[in-house]
C-alpha positions as a LaTeX table, in Angstrom:
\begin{tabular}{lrrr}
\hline
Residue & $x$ (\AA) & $y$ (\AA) & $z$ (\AA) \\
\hline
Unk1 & 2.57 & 14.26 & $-11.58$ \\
Unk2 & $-1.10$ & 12.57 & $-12.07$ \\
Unk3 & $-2.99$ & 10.53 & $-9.52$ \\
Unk4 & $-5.75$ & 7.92 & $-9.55$ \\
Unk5 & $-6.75$ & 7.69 & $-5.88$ \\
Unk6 & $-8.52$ & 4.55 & $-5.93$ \\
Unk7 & $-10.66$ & 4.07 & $-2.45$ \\
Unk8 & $-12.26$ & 0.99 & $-1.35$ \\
Unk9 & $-14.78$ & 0.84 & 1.32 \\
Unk10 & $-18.43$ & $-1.01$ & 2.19 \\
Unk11 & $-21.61$ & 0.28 & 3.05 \\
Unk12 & $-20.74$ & $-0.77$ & 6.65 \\
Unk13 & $-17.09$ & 1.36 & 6.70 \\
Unk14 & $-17.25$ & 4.51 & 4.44 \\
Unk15 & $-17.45$ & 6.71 & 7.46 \\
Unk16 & $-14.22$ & 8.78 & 6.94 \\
Unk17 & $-14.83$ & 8.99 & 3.10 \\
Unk18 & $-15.52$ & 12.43 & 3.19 \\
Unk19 & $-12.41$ & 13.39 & 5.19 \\
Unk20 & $-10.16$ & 11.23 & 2.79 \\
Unk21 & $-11.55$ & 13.16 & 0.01 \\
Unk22 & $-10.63$ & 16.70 & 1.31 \\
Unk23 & $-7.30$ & 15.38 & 2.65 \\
Unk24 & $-7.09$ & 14.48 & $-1.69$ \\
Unk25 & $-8.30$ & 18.03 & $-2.95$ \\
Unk26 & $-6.21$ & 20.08 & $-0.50$ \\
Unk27 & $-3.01$ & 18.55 & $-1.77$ \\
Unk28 & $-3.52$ & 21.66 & $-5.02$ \\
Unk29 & $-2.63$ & 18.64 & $-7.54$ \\
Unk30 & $-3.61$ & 19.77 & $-11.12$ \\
Unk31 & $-4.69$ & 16.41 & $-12.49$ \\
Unk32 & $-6.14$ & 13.58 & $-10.69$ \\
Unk33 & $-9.39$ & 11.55 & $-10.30$ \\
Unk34 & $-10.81$ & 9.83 & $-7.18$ \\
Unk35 & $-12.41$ & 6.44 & $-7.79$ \\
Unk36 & $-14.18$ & 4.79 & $-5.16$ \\
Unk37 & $-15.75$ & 0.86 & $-4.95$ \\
Unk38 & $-18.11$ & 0.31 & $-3.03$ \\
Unk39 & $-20.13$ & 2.06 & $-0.07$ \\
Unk40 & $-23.24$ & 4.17 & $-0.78$ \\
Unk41 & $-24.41$ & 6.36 & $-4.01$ \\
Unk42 & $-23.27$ & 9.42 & $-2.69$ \\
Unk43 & $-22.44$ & 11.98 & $-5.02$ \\
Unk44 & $-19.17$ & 13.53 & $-4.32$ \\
Unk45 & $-18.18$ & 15.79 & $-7.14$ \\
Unk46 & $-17.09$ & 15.85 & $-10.54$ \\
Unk47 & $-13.48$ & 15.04 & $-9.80$ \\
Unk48 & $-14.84$ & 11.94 & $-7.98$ \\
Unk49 & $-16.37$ & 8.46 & $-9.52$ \\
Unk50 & $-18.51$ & 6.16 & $-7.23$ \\
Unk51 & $-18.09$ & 2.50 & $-8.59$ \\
Unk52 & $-21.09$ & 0.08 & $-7.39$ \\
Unk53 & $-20.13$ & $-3.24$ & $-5.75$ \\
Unk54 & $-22.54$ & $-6.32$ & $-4.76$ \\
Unk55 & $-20.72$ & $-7.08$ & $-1.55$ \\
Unk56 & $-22.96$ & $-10.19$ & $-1.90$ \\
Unk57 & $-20.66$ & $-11.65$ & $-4.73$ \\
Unk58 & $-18.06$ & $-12.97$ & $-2.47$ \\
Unk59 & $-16.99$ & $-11.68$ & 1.18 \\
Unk60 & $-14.21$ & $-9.35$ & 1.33 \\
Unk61 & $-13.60$ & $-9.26$ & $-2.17$ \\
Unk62 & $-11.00$ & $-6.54$ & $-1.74$ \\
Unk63 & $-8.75$ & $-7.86$ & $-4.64$ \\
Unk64 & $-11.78$ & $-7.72$ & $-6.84$ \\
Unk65 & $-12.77$ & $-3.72$ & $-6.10$ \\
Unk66 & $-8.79$ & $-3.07$ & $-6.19$ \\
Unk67 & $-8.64$ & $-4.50$ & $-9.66$ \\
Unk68 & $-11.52$ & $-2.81$ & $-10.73$ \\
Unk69 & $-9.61$ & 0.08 & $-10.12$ \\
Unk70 & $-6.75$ & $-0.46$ & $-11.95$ \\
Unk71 & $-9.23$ & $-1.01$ & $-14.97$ \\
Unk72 & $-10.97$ & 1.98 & $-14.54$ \\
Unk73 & $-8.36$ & 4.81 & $-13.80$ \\
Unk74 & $-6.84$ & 6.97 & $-17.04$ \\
Unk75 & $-3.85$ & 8.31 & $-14.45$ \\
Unk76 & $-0.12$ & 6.70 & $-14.78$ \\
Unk77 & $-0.03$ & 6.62 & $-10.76$ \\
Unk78 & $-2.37$ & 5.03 & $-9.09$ \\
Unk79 & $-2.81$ & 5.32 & $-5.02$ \\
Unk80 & $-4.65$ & 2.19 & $-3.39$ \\
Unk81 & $-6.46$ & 2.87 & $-0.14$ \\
Unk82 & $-8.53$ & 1.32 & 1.98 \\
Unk83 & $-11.14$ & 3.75 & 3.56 \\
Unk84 & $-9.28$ & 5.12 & 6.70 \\
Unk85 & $-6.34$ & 5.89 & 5.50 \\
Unk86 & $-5.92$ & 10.12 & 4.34 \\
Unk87 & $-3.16$ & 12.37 & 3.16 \\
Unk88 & $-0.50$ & 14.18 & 5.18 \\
Unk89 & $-0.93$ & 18.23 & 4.29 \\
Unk90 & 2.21 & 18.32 & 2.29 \\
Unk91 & 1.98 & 14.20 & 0.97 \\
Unk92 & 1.66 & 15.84 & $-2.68$ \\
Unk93 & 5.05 & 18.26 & $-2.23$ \\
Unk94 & 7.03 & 15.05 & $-0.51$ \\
Unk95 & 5.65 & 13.17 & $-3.98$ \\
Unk96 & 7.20 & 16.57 & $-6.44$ \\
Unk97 & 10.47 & 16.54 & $-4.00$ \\
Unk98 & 10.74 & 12.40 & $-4.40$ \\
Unk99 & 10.38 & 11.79 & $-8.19$ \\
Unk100 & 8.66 & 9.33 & $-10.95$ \\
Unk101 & 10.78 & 7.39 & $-10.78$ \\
Unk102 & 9.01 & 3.84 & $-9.19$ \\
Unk103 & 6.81 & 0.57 & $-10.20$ \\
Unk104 & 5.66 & $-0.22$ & $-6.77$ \\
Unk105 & 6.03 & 2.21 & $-4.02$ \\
Unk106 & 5.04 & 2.96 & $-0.37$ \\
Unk107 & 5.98 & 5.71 & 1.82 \\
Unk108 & 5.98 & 6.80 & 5.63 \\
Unk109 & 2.47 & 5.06 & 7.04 \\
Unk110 & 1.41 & 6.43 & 10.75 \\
Unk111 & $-1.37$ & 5.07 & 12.98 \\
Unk112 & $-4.06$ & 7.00 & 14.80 \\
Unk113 & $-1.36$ & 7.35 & 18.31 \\
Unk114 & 1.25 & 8.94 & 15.82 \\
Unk115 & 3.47 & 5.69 & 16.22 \\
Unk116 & 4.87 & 4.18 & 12.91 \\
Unk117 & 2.71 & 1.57 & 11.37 \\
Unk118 & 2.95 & $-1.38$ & 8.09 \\
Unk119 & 5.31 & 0.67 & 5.69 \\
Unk120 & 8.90 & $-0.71$ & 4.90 \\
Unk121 & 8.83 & $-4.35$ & 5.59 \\
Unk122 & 10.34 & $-7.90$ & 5.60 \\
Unk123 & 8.40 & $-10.71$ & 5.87 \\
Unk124 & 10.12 & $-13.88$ & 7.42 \\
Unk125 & 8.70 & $-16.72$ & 5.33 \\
Unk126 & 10.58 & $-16.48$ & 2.12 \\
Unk127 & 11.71 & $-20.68$ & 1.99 \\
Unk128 & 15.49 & $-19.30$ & 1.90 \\
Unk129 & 18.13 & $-19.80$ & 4.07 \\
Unk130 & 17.71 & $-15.77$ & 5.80 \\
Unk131 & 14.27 & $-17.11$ & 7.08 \\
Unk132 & 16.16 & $-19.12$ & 9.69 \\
Unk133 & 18.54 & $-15.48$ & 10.90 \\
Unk134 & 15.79 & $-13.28$ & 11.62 \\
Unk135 & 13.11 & $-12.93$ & 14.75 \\
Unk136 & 10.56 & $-14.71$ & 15.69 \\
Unk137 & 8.15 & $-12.04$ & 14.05 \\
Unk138 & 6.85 & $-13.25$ & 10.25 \\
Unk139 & 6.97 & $-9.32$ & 9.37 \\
Unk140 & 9.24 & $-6.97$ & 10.63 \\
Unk141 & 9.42 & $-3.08$ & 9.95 \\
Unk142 & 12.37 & $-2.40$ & 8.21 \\
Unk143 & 14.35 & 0.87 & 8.85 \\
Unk144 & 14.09 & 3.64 & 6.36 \\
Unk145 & 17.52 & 3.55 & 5.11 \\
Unk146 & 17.48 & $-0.32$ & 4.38 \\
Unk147 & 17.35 & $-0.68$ & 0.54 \\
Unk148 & 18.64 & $-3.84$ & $-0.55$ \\
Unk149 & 16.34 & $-6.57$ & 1.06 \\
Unk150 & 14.06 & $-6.62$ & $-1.82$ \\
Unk151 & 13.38 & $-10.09$ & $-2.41$ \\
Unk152 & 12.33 & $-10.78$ & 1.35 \\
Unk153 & 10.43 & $-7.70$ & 0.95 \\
Unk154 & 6.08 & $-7.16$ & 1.60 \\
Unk155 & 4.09 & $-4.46$ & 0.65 \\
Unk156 & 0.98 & $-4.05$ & 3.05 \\
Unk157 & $-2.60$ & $-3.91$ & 1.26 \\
Unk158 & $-4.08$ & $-1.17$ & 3.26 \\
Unk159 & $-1.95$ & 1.43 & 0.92 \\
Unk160 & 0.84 & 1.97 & $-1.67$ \\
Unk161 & 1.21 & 3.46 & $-5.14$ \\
Unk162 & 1.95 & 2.27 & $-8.32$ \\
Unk163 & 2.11 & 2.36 & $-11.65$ \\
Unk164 & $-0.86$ & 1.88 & $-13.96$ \\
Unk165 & 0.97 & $-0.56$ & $-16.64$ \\
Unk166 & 2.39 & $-2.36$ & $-14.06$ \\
Unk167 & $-0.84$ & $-3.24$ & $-12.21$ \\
Unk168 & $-2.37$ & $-4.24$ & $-15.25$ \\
Unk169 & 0.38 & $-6.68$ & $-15.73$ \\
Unk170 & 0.45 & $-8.17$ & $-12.34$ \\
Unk171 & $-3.32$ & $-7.83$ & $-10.68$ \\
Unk172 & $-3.94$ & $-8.84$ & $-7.40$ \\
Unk173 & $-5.32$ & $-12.67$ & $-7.32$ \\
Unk174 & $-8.72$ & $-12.28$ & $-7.54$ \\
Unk175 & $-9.16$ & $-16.04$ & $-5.90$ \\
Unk176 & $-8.44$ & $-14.35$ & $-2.50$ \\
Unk177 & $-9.91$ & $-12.08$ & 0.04 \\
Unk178 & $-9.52$ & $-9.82$ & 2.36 \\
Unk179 & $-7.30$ & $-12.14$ & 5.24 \\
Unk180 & $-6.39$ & $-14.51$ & 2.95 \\
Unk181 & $-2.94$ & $-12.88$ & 2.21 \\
Unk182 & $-3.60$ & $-11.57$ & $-0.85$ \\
Unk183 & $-1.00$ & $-9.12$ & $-0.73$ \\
Unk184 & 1.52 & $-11.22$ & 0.74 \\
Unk185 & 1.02 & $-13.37$ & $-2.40$ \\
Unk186 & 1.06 & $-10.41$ & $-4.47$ \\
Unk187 & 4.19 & $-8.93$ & $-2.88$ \\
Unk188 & 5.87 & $-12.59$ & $-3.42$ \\
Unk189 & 4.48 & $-12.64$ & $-7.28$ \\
Unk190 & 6.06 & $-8.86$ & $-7.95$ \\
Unk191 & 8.97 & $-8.85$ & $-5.99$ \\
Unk192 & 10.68 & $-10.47$ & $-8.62$ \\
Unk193 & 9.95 & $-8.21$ & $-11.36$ \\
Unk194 & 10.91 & $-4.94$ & $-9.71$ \\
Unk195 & 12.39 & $-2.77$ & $-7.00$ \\
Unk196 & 10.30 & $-1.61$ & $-3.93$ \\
Unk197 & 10.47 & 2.27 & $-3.42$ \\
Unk198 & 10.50 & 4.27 & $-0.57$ \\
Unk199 & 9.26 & 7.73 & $-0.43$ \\
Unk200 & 10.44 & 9.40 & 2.82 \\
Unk201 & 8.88 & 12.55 & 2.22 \\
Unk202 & 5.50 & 11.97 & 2.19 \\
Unk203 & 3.12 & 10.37 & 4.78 \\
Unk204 & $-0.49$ & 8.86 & 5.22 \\
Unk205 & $-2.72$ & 8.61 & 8.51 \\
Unk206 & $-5.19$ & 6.60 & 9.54 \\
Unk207 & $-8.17$ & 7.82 & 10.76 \\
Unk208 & $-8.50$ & 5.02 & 13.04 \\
Unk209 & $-6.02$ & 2.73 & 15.44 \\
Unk210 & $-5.29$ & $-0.29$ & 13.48 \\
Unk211 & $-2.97$ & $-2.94$ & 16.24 \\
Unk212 & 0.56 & $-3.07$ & 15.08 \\
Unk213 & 1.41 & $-6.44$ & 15.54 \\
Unk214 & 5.09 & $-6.27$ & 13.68 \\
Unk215 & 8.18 & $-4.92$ & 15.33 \\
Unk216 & 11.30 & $-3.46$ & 14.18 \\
Unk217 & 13.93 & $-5.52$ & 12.79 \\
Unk218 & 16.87 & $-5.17$ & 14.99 \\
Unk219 & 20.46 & $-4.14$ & 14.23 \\
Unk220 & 21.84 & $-7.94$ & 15.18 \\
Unk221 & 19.17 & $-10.05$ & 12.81 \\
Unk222 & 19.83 & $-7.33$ & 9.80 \\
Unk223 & 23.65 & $-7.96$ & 10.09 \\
Unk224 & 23.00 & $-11.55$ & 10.02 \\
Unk225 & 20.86 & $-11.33$ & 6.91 \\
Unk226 & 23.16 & $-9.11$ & 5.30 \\
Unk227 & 26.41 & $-11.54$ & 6.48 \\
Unk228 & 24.10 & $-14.56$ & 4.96 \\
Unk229 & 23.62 & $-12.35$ & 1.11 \\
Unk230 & 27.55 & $-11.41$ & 1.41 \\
Unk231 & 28.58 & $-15.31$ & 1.71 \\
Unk232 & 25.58 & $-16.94$ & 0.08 \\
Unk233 & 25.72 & $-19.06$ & 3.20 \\
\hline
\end{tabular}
């Protein structure tokens, strides 16, 4: 498998780019580039392009550098990540042992205490009927196992992987920033055109704690949602 590992960051938060990179080159893969926007002209090695960005254009302007990305990368996968987020020793293996076989993917995502963090999720506000049968939480980590909540599904901006032709056809809005919900909007613009994978065999850290402000979705409220899809209630 090929990678684009496409890295944004800011002269203000590039401080782990040097351990994301190594976390990249230990995982032995045979072709892949590393593209990152923004931060400081640092050179990092051949197998590793440093993209300039005015952060002066417009604040935040993370759907911007992420699209820039997409434009730039020659790789069929591509790997967004925002600058403290690394590879898992064996994240390329779990990749070889899952498959190709994905648009839009995300796998296992764990914070800086070990604990679980924004991976397999439902967000609440989907103007259907389920809204009204699960918690009071607007996004709520699904289990693993759960596979067939697609449409209420959300993929979280701080990392997943997808295909190049696909990102070209469905770019992040460029109209919103960084805590504007640009990749709620994006999860509710792509949803609809394919499947959400999950990879259970590989994971990504973060080099930093990031709040988890979601909870699980528990066994009561996913019956009910599943009860509401069986009898189009």
């Amino acid at each position: 498998m090929e990678f684009t590992f496409g890295i944004i960051t800011s002269p203000k938060t590039e401080i782990f780019i040097k351990e994301i990179i190594n976390t990249i080159r230990n995982q032995n893969i045979e072709f892949y580039e590393i593209i990152i926007v923004g931060g400081s002209d640092i050179e990092y090695g051949s197998d590793t392009k440093v993209v300039p960005f005015s952060e002066n254009q417009k604040d935040n302007w993370i759907t911007r550098k992420k699209n820039l990305i997409t434009s730039m990368s020659k790789f069929e996968n591509i790997v967004y990540m925002h600058d403290y987020v690394y590879l898992d020793n064996s994240w390329y293996k779990g990749f070889i042992k899952y498959g190709n076989d994905f648009e839009v993917l995300v796998n296992r995502i764990i914070n800086f205490d070990n604990k679980r963090y924004h991976d397999w999720l439902l967000w609440k506000d989907n103007s259907t009927n389920v809204d009204k049968f699960l918690t009071d939480s607007k996004k709520l980590l699904l289990p693993y196992w759960v596979k067939s909540l697609n449409s209420y599904m959300y993929i979280s901006g701080a990392y997943w992987v997808a295909k190049r032709s696909f990102m070209i056809e469905n770019p992040l809005d460029e109209e919103l920033a960084w805590g504007e919900g640009e990749d709620i909007e994006w999860s509710k613009r792509v949803r609809t055109k394919t499947v959400f994978k999950f990879n259970k065999y590989s994971i990504v850290r973060f080099s930093k704690f990031k709040d988890l402000k979601w909870r699980k979705l528990d066994f009561i409220s996913f019956l009910l949602v599943k009860m509401k899809l069986f009898t189009n209630y």
